[in-house]
C-alpha positions as CSV (number, residue, x, y, z in Angstrom):
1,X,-226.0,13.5,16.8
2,X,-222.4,13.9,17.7
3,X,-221.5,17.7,16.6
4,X,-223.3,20.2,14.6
5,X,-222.3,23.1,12.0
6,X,-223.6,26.5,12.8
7,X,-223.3,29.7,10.6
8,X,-222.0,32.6,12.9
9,X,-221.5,36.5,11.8
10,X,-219.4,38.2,14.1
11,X,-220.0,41.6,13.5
12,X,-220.0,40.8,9.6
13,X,-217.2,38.0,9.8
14,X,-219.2,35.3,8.5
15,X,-217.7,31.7,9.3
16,X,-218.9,28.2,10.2
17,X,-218.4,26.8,13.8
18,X,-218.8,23.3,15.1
19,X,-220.6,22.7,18.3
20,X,-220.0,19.5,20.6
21,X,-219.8,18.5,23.9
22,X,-216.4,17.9,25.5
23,X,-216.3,15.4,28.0
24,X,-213.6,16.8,30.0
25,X,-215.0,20.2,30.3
26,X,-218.7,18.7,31.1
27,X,-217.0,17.4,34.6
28,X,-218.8,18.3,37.6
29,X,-222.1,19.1,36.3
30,X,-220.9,21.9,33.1
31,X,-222.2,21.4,30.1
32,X,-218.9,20.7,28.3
33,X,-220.0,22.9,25.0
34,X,-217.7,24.3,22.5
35,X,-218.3,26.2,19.8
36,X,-215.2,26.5,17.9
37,X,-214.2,28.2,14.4
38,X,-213.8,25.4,11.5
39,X,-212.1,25.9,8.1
40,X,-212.5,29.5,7.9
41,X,-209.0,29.9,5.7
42,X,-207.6,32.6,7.7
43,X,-211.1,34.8,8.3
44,X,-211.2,34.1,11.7
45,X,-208.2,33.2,14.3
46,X,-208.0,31.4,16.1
47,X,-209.7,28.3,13.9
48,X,-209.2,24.6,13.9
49,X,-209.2,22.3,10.6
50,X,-212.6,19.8,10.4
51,X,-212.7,16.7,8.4
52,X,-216.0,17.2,7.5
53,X,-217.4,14.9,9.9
54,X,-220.4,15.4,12.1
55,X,-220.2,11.8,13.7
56,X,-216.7,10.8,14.2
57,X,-215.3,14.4,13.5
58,X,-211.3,15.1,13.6
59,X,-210.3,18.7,15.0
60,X,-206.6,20.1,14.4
61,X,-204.7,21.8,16.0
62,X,-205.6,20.8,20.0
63,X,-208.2,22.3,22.1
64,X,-207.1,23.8,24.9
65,X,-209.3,25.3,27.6
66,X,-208.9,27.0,30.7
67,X,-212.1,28.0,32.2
68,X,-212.3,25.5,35.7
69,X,-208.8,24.1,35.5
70,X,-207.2,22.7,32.5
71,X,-208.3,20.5,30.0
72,X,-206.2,19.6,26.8
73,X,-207.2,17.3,23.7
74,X,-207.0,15.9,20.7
75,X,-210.3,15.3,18.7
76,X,-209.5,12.4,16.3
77,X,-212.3,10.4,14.6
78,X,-215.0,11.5,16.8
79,X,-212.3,10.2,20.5
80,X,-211.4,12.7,22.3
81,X,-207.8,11.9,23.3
82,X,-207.3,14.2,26.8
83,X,-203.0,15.0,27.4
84,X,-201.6,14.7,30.7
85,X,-201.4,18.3,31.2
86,X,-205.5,18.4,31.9
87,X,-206.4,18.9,35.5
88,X,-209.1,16.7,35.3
89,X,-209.8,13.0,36.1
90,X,-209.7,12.2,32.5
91,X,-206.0,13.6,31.6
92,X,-204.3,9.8,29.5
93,X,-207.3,8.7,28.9
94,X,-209.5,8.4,25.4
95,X,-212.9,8.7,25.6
96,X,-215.5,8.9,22.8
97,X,-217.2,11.9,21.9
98,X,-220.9,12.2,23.7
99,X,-224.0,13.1,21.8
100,X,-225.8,16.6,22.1
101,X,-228.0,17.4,24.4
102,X,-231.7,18.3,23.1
103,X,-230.9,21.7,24.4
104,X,-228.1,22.3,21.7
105,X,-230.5,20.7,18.7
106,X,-233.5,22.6,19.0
């Protein structure tokens, strides 16, 4: 399993957000998760558009993170495409989304 839906309620904003690991962010030994907002139609911001996809899944806009450095990518039919403003070893490169660890399916 690629990427999973998961119902969130944020303080009674209900909305559905897509786990998966990021390759880029999972450097050095981090486990990479995100758990980002999908088609919430303007109930929750910032949110990204899903295909629908749990295998090969296609995120817009970007994701852009900040937490050890920079990483910066496009998610497009489950291939994570990293932009050369990421800090990190993978920054030009395309590399396929990973599974889920156990941890994040049980």
């Amino acid at each position: 399993m690629k990427s999973m839906l998961r119902s969130v309620n944020d303080h009674g904003v209900k909305y559905s957000a897509l786990m998966f690991v990021c390759p880029g962010c999972a450097l050095d030994g981090h486990s990479g998760l995100h758990i980002l907002p999908v088609n919430t139609n303007g109930t929750k911001s910032p949110s990204w558009e899903w295909d629908g996809n749990l295998d090969e899944p296609t995120l817009s806009p970007s994701i852009l993170t900040h937490s050890l450095g920079v990483c910066h990518s496009y998610l497009k039919a489950g291939v994570f495409q990293f932009l050369s403003d990421c800090t990190h070893e993978l920054a030009g490169t395309s590399v396929p989304i990973p599974d889920l660890p156990e941890w994040v399916k049980e």
